[in-house]
DONUNU-720807 format. One record per atom (N, C-alpha, C): residue number from 0; atom name; x, y, z. Coordinates in nm, 4 decimals, padded with zeros to 6 digits. Each point is the difference from the previous one (the first is absolute). Layout:
<fidos>
NUM; CA; X; Y; Z
...
</fidos>
This chain:
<fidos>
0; N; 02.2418; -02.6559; 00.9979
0; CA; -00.0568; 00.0841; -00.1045
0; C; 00.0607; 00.1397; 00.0092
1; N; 00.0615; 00.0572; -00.1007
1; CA; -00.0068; 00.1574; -00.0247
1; C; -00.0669; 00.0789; -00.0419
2; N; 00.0010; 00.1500; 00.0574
2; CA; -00.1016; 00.0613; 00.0021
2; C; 00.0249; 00.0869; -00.1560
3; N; -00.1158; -00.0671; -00.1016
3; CA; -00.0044; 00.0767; -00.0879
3; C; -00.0594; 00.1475; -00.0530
4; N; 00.0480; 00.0829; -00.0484
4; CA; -00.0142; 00.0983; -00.0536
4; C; -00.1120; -00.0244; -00.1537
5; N; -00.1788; 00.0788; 00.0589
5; CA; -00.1028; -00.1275; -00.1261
5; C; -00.0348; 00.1683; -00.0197
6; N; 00.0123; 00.0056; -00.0944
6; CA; -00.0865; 00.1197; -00.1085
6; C; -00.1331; -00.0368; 00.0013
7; N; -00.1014; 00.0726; 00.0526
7; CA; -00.1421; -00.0513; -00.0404
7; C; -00.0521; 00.1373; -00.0979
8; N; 00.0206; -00.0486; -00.1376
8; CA; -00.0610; 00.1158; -00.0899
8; C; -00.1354; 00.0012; -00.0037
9; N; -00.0987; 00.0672; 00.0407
9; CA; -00.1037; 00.0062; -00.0724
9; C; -00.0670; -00.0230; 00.1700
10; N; 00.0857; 00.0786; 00.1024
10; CA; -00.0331; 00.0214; 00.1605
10; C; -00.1536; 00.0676; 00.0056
11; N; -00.0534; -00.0560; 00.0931
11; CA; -00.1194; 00.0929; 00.0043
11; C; -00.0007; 00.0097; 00.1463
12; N; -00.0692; 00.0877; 00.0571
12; CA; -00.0657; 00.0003; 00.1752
12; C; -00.1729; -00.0219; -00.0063
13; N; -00.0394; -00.0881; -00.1264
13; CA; -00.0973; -00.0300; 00.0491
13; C; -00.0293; -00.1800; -00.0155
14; N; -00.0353; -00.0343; 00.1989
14; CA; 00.0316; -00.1052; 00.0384
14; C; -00.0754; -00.0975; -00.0262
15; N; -00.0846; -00.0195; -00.1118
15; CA; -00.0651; -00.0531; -00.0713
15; C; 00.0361; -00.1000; -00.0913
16; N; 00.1228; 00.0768; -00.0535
16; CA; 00.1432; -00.0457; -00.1381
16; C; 00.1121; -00.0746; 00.0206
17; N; 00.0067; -00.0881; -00.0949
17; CA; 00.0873; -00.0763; 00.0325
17; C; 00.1562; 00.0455; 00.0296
18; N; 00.0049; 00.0839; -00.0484
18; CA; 00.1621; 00.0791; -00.0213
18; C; -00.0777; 00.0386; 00.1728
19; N; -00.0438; 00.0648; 00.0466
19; CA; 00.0310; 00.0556; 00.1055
19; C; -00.0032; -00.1266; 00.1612
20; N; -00.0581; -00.1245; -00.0480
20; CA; 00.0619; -00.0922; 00.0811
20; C; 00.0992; -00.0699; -00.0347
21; N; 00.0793; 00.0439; -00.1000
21; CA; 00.0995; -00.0404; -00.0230
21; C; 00.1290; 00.0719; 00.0734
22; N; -00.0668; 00.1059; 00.0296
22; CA; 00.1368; 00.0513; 00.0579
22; C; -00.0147; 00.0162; 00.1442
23; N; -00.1381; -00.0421; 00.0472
23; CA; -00.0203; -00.0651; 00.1472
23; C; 00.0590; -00.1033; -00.0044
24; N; -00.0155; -00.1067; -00.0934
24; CA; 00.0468; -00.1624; -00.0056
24; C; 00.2003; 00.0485; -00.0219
25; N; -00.0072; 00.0928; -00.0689
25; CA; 00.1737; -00.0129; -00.0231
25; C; 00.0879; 00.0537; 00.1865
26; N; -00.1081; 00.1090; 00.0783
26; CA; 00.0425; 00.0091; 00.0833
26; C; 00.0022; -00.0869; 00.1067
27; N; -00.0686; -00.0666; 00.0239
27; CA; -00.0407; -00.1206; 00.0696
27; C; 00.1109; -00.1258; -00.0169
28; N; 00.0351; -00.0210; -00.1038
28; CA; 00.0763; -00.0525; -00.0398
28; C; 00.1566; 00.0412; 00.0398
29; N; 00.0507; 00.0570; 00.0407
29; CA; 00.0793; 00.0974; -00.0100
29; C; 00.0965; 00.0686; -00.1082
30; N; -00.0507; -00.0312; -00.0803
30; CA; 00.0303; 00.1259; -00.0885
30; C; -00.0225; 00.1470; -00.0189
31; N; 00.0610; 00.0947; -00.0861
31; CA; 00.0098; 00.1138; 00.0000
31; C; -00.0711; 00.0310; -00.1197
32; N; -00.1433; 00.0491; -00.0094
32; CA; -00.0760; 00.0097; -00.1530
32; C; -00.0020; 00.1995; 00.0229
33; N; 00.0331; -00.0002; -00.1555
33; CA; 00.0425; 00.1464; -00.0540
33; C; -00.1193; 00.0034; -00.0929
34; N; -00.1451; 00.1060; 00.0398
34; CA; -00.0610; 00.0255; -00.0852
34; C; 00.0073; 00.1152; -00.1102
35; N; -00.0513; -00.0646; -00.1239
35; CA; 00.0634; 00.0828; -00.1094
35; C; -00.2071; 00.0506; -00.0461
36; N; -00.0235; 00.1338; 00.0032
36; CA; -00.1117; 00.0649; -00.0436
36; C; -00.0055; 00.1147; -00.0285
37; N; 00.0022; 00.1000; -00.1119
37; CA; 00.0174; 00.1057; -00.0264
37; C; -00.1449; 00.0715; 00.1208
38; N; -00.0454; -00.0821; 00.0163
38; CA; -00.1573; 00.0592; 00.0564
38; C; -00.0469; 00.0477; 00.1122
39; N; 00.1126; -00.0458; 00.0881
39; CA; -00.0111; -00.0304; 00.1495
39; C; 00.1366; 00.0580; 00.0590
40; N; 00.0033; 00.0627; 00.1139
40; CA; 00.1779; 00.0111; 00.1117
40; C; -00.0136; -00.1049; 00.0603
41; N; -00.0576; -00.0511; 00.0777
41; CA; 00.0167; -00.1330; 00.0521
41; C; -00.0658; -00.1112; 00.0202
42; N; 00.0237; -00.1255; 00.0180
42; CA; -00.1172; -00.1175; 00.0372
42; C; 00.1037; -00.0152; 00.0870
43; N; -00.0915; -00.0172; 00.0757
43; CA; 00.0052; -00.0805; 00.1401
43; C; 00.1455; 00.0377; 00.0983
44; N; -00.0024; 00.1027; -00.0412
44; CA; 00.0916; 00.1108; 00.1317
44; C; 00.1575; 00.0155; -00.0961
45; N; -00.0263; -00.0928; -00.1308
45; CA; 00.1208; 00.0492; -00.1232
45; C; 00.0207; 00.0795; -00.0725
46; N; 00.0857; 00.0575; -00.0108
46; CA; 00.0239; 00.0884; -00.0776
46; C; -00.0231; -00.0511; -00.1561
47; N; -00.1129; 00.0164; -00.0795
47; CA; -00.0155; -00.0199; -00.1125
47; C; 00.0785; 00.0633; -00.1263
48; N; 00.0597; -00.0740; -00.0965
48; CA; 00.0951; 00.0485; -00.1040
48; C; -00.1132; 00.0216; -00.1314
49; N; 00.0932; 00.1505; -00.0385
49; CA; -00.1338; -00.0209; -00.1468
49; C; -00.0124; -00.0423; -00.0989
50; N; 00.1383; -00.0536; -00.0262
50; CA; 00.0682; -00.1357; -00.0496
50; C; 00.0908; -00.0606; -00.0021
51; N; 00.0576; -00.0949; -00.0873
51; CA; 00.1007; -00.0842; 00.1302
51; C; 00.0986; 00.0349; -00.0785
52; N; 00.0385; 00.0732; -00.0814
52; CA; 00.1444; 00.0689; -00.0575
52; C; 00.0482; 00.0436; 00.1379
53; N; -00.1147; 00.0666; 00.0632
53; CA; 00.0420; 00.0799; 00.1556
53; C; 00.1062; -00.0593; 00.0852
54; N; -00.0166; -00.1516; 00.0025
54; CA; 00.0349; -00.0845; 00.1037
54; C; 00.1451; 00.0002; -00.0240
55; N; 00.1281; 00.0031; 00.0656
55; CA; 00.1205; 00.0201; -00.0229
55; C; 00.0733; -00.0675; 00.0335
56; N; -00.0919; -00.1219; 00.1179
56; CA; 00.0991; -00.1069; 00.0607
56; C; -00.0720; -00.1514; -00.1156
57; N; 00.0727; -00.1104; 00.0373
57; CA; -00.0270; -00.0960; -00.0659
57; C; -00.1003; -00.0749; 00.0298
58; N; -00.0402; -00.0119; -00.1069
58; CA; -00.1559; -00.1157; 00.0246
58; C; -00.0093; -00.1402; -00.0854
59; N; -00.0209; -00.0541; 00.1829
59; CA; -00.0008; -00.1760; -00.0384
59; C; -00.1510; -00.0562; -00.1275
60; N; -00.0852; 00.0488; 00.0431
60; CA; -00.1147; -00.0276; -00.0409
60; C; -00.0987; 00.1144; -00.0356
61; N; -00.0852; 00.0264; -00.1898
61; CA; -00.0721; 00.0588; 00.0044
61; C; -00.1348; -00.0774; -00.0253
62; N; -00.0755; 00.0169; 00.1604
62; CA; -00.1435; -00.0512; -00.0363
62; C; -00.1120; 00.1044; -00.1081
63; N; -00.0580; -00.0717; -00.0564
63; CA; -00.1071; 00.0636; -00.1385
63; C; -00.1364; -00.0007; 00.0158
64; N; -00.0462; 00.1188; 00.0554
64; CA; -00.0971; 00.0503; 00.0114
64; C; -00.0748; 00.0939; -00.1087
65; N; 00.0535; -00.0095; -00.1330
65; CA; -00.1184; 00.1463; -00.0990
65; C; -00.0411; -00.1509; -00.0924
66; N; -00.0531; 00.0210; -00.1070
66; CA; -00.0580; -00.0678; -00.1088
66; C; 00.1354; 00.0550; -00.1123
67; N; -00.0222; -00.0716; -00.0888
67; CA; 00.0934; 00.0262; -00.1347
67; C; 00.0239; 00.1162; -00.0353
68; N; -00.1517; 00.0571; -00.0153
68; CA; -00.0041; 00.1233; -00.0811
68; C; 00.0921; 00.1495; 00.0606
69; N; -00.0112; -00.0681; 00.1370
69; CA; 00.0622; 00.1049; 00.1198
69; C; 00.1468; -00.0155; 00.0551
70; N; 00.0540; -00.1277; -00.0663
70; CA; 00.1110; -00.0189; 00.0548
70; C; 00.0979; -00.0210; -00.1460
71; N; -00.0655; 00.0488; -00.0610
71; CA; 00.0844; -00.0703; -00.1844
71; C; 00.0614; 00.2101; 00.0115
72; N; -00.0314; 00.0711; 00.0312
72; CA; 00.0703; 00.1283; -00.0363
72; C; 00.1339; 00.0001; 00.1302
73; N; 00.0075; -00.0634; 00.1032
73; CA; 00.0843; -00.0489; 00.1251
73; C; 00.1046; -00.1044; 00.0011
74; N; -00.0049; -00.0717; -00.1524
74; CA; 00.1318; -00.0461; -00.0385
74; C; 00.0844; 00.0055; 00.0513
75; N; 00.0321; 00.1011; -00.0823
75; CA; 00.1773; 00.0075; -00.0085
75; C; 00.0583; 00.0918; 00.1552
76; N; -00.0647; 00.0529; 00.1137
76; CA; 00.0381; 00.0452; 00.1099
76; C; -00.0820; -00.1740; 00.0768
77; N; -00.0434; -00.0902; -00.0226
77; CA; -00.0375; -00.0808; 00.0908
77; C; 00.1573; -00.1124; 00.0003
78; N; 00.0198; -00.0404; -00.1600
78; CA; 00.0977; -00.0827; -00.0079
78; C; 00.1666; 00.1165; 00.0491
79; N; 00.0143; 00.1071; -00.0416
79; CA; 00.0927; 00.0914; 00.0221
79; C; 00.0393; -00.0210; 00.2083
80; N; -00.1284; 00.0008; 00.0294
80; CA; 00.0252; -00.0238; 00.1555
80; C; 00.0774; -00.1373; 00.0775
81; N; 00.0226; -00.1191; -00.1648
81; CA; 00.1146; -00.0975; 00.0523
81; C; -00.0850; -00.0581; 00.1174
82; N; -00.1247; -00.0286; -00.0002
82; CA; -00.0521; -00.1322; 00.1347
82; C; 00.0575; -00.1386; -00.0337
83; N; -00.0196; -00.0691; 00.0635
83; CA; 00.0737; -00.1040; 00.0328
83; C; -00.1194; -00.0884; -00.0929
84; N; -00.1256; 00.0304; 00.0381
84; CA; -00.1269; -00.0753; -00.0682
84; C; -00.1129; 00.1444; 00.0192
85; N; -00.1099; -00.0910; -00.1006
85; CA; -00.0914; 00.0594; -00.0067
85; C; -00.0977; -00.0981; -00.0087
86; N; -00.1080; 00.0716; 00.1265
86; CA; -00.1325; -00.1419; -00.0125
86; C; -00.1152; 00.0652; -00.0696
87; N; -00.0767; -00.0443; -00.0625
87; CA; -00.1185; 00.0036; -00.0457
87; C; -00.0800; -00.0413; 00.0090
88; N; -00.0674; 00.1003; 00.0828
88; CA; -00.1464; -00.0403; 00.0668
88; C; -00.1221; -00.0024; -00.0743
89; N; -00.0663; -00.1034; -00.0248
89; CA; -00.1433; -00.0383; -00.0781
89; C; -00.0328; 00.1063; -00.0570
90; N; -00.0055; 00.0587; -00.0583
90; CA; -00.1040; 00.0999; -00.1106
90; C; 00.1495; 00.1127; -00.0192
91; N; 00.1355; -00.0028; 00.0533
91; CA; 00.0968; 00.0885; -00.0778
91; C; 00.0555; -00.0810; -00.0936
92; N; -00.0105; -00.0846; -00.0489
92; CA; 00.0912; -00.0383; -00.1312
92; C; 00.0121; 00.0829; -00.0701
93; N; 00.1257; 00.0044; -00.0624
93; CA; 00.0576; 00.0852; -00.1385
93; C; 00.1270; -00.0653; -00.0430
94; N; -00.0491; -00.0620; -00.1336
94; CA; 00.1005; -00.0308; -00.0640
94; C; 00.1322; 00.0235; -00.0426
95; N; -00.0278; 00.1411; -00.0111
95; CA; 00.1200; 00.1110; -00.0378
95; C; 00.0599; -00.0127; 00.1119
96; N; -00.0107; 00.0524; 00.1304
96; CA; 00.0611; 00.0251; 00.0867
96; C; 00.0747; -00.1413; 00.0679
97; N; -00.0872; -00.1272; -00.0352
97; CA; 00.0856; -00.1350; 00.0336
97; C; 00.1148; -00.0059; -00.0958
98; N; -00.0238; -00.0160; -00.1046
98; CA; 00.1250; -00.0047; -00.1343
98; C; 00.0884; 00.1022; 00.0741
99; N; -00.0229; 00.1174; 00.0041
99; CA; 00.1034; 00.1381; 00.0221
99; C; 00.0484; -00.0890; 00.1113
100; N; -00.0515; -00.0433; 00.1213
100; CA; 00.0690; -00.0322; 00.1432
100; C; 00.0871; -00.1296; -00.0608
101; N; -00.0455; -00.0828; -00.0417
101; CA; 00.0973; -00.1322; -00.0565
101; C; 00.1235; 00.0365; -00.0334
102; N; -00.0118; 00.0680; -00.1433
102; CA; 00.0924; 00.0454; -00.0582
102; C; 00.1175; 00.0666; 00.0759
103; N; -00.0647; 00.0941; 00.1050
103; CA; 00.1707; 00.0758; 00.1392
103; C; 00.0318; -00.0818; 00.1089
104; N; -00.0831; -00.1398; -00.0126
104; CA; 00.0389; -00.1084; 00.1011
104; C; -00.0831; -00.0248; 00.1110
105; N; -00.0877; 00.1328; -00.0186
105; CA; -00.1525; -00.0207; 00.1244
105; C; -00.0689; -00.1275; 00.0187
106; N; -00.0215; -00.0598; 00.1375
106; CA; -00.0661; -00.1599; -00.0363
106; C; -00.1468; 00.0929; 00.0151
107; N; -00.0841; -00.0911; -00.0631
107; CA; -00.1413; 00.0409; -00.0285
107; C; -00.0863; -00.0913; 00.0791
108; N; -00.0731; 00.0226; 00.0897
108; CA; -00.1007; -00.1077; 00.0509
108; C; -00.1122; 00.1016; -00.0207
109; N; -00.0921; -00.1522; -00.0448
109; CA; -00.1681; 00.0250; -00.0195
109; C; -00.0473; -00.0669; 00.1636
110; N; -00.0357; 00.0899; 00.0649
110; CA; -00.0849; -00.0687; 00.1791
110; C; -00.0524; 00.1286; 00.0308
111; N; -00.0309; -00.0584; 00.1050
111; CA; -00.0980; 00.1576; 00.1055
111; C; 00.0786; -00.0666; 00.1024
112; N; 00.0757; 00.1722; 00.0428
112; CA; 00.0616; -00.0050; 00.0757
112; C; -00.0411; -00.0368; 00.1483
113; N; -00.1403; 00.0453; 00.0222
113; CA; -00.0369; -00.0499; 00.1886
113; C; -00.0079; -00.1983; -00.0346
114; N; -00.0048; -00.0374; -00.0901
114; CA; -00.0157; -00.1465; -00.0166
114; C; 00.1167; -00.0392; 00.0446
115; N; 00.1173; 00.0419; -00.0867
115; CA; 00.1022; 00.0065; -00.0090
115; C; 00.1249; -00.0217; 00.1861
116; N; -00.0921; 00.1094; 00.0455
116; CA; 00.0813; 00.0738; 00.1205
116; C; -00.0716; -00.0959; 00.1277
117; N; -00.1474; -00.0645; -00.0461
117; CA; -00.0439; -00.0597; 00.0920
117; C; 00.0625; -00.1821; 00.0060
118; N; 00.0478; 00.0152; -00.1544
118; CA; 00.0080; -00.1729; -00.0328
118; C; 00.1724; -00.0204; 00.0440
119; N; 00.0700; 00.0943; 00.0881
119; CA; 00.1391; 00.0291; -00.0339
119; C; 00.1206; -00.0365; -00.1283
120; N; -00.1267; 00.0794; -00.1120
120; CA; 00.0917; -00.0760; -00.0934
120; C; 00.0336; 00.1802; -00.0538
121; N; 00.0041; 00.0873; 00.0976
121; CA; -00.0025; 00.1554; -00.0530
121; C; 00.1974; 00.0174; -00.0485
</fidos>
């Protein structure tokens, strides 16, 4: 396995949330999860981005942590960032933003990612 580079948009530090065992589950895993939160400097000893235009190196995977309404103005800097995929986790669907990812060649998966990372199908 290689160690992927996972965007977790919609990072929180409170350990309650799924995004924030996700990026326990992405570290555990050994991967490298880059939280993206205008809200926060860091989860979990990371340097938090305040969005992922920020990010300058390449990213394998963006996991989806906001709802539609919150991630439909994040378009065009989410697909612009060239991930490899984008997963969508139960309650982020957005249509727009799947079409937009299709269309530049983004593969689109609908899963939750700790399912995902636990079933090794991450």
């Amino acid at each position: 396995m290689s160690i992927k580079t996972v965007v977790v948009l919609g990072a929180t530090p409170k350990s309650d949330r799924f995004a924030y065992r996700a990026m326990e589950m992405l570290r555990q895993h050994g991967h490298r999860p880059l939280p993206v939160n205008p809200a926060f400097a860091e989860i979990l000893g990371v340097a938090c981005y305040k969005s992922i235009s920020d990010i300058s190196e390449p990213v394998d995977t963006v996991t989806l942590y906001l709802s539609a309404p919150r991630s439909e103005p994040l378009i065009g800097e989410i697909v612009a960032a060239k991930p490899k995929r984008i997963i969508f986790n139960p309650g982020a669907e957005n249509e727009h933003l799947e079409r937009d990812a299709r269309l530049a060649g983004i593969e689109v998966v609908h899963g939750c990612t700790l399912v995902m990372l636990q079933s090794g199908t991450f």
